[in-house]
C-alpha positions as CSV (number, residue, x, y, z in Angstrom):
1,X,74.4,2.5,9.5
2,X,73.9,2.6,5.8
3,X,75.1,5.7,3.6
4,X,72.4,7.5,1.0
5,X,73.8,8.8,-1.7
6,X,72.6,12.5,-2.6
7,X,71.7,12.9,-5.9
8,X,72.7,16.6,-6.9
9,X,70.7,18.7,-9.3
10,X,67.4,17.3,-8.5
11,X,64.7,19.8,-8.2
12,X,62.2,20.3,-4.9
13,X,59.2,18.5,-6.4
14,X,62.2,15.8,-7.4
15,X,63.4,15.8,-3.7
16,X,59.6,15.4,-2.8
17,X,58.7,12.7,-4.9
18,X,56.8,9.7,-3.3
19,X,57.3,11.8,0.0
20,X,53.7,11.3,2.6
21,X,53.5,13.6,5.5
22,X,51.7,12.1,8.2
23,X,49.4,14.5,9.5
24,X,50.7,15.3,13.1
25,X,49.8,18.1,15.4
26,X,51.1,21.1,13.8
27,X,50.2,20.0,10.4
28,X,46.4,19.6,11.6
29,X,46.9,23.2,13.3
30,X,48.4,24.8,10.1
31,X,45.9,23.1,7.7
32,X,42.8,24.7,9.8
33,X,44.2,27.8,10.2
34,X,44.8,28.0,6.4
35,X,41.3,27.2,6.4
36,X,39.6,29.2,8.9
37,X,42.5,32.6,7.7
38,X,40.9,33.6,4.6
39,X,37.6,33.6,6.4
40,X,38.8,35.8,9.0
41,X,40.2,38.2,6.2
42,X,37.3,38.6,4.1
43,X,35.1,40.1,7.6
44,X,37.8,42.3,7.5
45,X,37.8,43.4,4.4
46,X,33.9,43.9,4.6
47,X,34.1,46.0,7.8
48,X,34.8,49.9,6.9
49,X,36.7,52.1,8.8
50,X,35.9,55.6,9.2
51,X,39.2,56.9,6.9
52,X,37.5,54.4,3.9
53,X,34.4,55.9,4.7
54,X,36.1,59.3,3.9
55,X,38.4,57.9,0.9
56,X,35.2,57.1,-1.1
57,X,35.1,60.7,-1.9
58,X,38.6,60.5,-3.8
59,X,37.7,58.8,-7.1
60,X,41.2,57.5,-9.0
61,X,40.7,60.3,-11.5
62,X,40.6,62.9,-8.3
63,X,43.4,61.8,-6.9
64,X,46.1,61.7,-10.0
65,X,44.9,65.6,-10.7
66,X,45.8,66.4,-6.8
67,X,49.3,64.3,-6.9
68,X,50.1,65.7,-10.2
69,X,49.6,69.6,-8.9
70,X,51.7,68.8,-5.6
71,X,54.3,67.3,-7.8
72,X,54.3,70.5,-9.7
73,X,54.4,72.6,-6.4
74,X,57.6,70.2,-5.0
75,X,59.2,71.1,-8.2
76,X,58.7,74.7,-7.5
77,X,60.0,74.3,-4.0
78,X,62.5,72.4,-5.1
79,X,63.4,75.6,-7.5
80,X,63.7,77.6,-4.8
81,X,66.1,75.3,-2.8
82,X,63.4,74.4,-0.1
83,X,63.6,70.6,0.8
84,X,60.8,70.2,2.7
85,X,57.3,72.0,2.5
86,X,53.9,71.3,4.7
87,X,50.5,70.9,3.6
88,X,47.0,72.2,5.1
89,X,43.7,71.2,3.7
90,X,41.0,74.1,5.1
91,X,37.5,74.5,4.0
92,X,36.4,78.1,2.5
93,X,32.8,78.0,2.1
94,X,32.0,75.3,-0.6
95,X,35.8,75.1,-1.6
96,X,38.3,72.9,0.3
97,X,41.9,74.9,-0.2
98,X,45.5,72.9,0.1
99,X,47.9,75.6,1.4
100,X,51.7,74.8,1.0
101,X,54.4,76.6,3.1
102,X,57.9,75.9,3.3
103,X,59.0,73.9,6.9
104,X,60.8,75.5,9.2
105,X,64.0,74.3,9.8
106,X,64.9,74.1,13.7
């Protein structure tokens, strides 16, 4: 049996150099489900679920002005010593009303 010498320090694309896989079963099998993968992931992207569906309603803009008033709320819980806090969304009318309350702790 013949020795190889190792060359150390050589980079993976200088490892790799001159190197032809033959295409064998799992390399066909990987190659078409690369392939057939990012058609699979674009249906799903197109189909909506019923939580997008609802989401559509929160613009970016919506969304920072609601995190930015809970953040202001933890703080005032937070204040008060109160680690952990619950929130309700309830509709009054034409108004939808977050209600915080302070968890109960068992």
């Amino acid at each position: 049996m013949a020795k190889f010498k190792i060359q150390k320090g050589l980079s993976d694309a200088d490892m790799m150099k001159g190197f032809v896989e033959t295409e064998t079963f799992e390399t066909a099998i990987l190659k078409d489900n690369a392939s057939t993968g990012n058609k699979l992931e674009a249906k799903v992207k197109s189909h909506k679920t019923e939580d997008d569906f609802y989401q559509e309603f929160l613009t970016e803009r919506i969304k920072t002005e609601i995190g930015k008033l809970l953040l202001a709320i933890k703080m005032d819980y937070f204040k008060e010593d109160v680690k952990d806090f619950s929130i309700q969304v309830k509709r009054n009318g034409q108004h939808i009303v977050l209600e915080t309350a302070p968890k109960k702790v068992k």
